[in-house]
C-alpha positions in Angstrom: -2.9 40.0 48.1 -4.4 42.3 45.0 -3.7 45.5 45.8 -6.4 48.5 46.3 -5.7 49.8 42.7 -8.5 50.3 40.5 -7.5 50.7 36.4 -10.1 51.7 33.5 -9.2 52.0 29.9 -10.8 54.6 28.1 -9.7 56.9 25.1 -8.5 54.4 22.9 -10.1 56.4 19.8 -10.5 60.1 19.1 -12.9 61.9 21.3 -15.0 63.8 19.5 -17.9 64.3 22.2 -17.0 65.5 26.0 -16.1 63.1 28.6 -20.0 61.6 29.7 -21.6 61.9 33.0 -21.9 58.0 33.1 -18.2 57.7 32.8 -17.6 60.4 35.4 -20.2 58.4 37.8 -18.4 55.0 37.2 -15.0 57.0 38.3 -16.8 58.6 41.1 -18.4 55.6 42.4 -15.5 53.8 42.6 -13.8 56.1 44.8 -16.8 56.9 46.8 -17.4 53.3 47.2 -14.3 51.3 47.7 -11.8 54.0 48.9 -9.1 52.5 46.2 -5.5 53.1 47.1 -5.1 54.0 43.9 -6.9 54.7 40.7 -5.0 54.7 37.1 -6.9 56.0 34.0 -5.2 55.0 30.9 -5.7 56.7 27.2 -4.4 57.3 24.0 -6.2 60.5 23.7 -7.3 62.2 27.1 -11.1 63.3 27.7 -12.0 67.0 27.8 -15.5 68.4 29.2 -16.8 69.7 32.6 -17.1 66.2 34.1 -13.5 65.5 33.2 -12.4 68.4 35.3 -14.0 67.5 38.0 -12.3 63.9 37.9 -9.4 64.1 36.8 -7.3 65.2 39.8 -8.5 62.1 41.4 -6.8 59.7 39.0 -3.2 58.8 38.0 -3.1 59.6 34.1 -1.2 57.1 31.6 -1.2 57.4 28.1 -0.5 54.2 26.3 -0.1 52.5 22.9 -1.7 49.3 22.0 -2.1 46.5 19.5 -3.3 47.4 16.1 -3.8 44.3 14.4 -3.1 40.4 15.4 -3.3 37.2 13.3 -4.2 39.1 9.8 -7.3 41.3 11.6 -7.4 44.5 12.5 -8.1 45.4 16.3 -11.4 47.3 17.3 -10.5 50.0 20.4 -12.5 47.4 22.7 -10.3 44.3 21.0 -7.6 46.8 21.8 -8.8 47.2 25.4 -9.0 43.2 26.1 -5.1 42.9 25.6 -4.0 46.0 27.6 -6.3 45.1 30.7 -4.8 41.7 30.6 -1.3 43.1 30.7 -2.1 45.7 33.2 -3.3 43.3 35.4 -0.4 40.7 35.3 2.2 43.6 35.4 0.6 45.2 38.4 -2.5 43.7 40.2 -5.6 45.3 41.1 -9.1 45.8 39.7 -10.3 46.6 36.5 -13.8 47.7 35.5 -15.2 48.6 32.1 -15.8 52.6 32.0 -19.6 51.5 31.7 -19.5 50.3 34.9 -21.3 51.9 38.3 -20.4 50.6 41.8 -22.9 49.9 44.2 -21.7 48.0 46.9 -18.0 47.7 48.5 -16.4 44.7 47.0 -15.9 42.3 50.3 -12.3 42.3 51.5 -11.8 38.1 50.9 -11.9 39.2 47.1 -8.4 40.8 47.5 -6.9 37.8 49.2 -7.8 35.7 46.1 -5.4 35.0 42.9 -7.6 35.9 40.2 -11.5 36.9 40.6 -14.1 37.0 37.5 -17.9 36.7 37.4 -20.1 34.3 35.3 -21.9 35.7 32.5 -25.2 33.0 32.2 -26.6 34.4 28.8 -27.5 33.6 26.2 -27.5 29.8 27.9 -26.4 29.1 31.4 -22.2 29.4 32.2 -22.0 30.8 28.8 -18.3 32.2 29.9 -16.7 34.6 32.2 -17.0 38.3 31.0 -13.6 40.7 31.2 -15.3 43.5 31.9 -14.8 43.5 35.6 -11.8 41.4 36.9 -9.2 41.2 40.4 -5.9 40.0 40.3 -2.7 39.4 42.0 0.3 40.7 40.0 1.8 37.7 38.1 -1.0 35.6 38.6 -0.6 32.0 37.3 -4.5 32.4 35.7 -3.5 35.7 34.4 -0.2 34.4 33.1 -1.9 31.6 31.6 -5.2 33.2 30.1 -2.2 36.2 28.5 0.1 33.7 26.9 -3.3 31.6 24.7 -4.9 35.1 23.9 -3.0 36.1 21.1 -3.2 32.6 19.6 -6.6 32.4 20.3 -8.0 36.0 19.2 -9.6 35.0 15.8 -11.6 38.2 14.8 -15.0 37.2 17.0 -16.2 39.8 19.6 -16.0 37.5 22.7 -13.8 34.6 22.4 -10.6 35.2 23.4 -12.0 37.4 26.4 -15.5 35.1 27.4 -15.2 32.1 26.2 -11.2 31.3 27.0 -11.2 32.2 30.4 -14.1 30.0 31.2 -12.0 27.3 29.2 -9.5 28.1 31.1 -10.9 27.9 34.4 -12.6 24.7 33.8 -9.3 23.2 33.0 -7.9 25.0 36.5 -10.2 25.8 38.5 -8.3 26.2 41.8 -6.2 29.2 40.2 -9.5 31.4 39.6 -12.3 32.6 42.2 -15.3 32.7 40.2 -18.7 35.0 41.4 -22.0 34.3 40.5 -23.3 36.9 38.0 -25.6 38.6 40.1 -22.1 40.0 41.8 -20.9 42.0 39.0 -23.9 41.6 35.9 -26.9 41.3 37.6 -28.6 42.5 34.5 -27.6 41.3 31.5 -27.7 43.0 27.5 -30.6 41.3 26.5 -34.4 42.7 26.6 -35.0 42.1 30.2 -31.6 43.1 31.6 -31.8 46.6 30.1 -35.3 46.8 31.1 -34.4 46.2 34.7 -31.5 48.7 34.5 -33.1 51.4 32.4 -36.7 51.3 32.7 -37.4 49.2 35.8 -36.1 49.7 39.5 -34.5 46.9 41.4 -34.3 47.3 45.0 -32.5 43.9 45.8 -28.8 45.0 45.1 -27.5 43.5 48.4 -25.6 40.9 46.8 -24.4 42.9 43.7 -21.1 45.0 43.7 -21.5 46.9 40.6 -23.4 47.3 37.8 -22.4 47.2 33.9 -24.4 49.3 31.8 -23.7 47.4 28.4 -22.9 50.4 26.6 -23.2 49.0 23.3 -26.5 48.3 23.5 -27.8 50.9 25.9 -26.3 53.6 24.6 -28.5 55.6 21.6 -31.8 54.8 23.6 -31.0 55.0 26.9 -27.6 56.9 28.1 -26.2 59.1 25.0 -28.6 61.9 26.3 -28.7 61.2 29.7 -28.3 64.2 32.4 -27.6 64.6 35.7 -31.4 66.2 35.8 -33.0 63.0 34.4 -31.1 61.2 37.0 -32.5 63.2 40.0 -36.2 63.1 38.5 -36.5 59.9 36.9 -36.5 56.5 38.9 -34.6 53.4 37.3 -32.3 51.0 38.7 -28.9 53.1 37.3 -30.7 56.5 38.3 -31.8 55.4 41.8 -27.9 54.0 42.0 -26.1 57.1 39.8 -28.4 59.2 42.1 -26.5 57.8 45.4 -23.6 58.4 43.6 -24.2 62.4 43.6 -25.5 62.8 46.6 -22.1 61.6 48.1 -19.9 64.7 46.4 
């Protein structure tokens, strides 16, 4: 069985601005939503800001070190954040979700009785690979064990190869050690023009099938979340706000 533990990686870099209300909402909506066991928050250098008190007290607090640089390239906090999810997983099971993550629905109980559980990311062509930024696991899972042991060989400076494009490699080559969810499940809507339309802009009703949502903060971010409030979210309707909106009304 994976266990109810939910981990997120954040603080990996200085934090110079306080701790966002998106981040607080994808902590909150993961203990409003699933009722984790469990929920371990692990940093280099620990958030500060209103949100972050409200938050914390709800989390089990690690500070950690990680990988600075692997076959002659140095290691970006989000390269950084690949490796250590990976190891956290295969050390102690559970669930791990990107920070830019919001939960909508309650992820269905058969997911915890897998091995290993990723969703398909379909862009930019269809089965493109399986994105890391929402994954299950059992502790020591064969998948895991497998996908940890090529990683470092296999990390060769791109953004997604080693954490998109192996796993998929992987679990075309193994298919019955991996449960693998359409994308609607965990990335509905994707980081291209449409995608952040529909999460930022637009308002999608039919979520019924979705579990959570990631808010591709690399893209997303300057235009559509950096100066987000909690007032915008209350007054404005979008598929995040209607969702983050939820969210609030729950505390």
């Amino acid at each position: 069985m994976i266990p109810k533990k939910f981990h997120f990686i954040f603080g990996l870099e200085p934090q110079d601005l306080p701790f966002h209300i998106t981040h607080y909402l994808c902590l909150l909506s993961c203990i409003k939503v699933n009722q984790p066991d469990e929920v371990h928050f692990y940093c280099q250098h620990e958030p500060f800001g209103p949100y972050w008190e409200i938050i914390k007290h709800n989390l089990i607090l690690h500070y950690v070190s990680t990988i600075q640089r692997l076959n002659g390239y140095d290691l970006n906090y989000a390269h950084q954040s690949d490796f250590l999810r990976l190891e956290l997983l295969n050390r102690h099971g559970g669930v791990y979700a990107d920070m830019d993550t919001i939960f909508v629905n309650t992820l269905k109980e058969e997911f915890y009785r897998k091995d290993f559980v990723m969703g398909r990311e379909d862009i930019p062509y269809p089965f493109y690979g399986l994105c890391n930024a929402f994954m299950m696991a059992r502790s020591g899972s064969e998948f895991g064990n497998r996908w940890l042991n090529d990683i470092f060989e296999a990390y060769n400076g791109s953004w997604n190869y080693h954490s998109v494009r192996l796993p998929k490699e992987l679990a075309l080559a193994h298919p019955d050690l991996i449960h693998i969810e359409p994308q609607e499940s965990f990335y509905k809507h994707m980081w291209d023009e449409e995608g952040i339309s529909q999460l930022y802009t637009n308002i999608d009703r039919n979520l019924c099938n979705n579990y959570c949502l990631h808010l591709w903060n690399h893209v997303a971010w300057d235009e559509h979340l950096a100066n987000l409030t909690e007032e915008d979210i209350m007054t404005r309707d979008s598929t995040y706000n209607l969702i983050a909106r939820s969210v609030l009304s729950l505390t």
